[in-house]
C-alpha positions as CSV (number, residue, x, y, z in Angstrom):
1,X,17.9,-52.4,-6.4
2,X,17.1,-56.0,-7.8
3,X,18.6,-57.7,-10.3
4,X,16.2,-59.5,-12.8
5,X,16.9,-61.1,-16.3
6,X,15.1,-60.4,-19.3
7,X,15.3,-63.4,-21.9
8,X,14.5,-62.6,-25.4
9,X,14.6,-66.8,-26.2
10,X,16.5,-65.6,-28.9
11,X,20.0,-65.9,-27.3
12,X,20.5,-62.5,-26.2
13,X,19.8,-62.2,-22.4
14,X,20.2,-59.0,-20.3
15,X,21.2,-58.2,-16.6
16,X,19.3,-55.4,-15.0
17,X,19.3,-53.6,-12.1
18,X,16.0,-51.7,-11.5
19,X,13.8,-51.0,-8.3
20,X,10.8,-52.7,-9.5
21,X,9.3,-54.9,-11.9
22,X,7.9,-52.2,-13.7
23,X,11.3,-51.3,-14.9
24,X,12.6,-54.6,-16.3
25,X,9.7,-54.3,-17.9
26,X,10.1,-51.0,-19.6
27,X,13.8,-51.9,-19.8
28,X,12.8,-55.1,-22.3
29,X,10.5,-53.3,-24.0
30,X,13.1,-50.8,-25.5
31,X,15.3,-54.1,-26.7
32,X,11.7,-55.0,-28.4
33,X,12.0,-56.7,-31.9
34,X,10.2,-58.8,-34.2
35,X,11.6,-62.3,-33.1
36,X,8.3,-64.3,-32.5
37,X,9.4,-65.4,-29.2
38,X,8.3,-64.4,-26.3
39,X,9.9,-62.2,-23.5
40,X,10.7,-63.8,-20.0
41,X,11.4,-62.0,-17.2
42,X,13.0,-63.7,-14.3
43,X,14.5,-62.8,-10.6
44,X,17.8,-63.1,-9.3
45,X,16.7,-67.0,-8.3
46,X,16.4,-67.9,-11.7
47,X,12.6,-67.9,-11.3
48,X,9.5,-66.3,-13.7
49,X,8.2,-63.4,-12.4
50,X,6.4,-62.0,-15.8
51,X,5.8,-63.0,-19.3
52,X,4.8,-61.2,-22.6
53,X,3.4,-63.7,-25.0
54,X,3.9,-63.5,-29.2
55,X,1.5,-64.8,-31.2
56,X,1.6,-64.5,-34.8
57,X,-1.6,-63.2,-35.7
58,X,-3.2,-59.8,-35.8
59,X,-5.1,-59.1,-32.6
60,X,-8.5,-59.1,-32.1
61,X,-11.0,-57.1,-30.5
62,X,-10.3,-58.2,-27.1
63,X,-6.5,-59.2,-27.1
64,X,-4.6,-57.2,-24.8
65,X,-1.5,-55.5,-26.8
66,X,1.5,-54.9,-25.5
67,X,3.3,-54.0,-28.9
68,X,2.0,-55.4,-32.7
69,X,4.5,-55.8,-35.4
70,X,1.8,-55.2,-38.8
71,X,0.2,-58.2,-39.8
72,X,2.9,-60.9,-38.3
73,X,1.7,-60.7,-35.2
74,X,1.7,-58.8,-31.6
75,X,3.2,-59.3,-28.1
76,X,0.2,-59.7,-25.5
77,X,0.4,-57.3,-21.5
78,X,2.8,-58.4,-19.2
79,X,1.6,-61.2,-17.1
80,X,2.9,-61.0,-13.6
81,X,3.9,-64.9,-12.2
């Protein structure tokens, strides 16, 4: 097991402790909200290992979507550090 940190940059942070990256990643995505923030994974050094951008737009054709909130805006995939 690993223990990452998923930062919401909204002031709520959450210890896990998963087996991969994968599952911090499914673990933030069930604390999910509309914040317009983004969501920053990060090891047990304190470093970035993934990121899931917000931008406050509706997506185009060739966004990648992770999750879209209506018309404020969507959170883009996971990118891996």
């Amino acid at each position: 097991m690993r223990k990452y940190i998923i930062e919401y940059h909204t002031g709520v942070r959450h210890e896990v402790n998963v087996n991969t990256l994968e599952e911090a990643q499914e673990f933030a995505l069930s604390g999910l909200a509309y914040t317009g923030e983004k969501i920053t994974i990060l090891d047990d050094c304190n470093n970035v290992v993934s990121v899931a951008r917000w931008w406050e737009h509706e997506p185009n054709e060739d966004d990648e979507v992770l999750v879209q909130f209506g018309s404020f805006g969507f959170y883009e995939t996971w990118s891996d550090i």
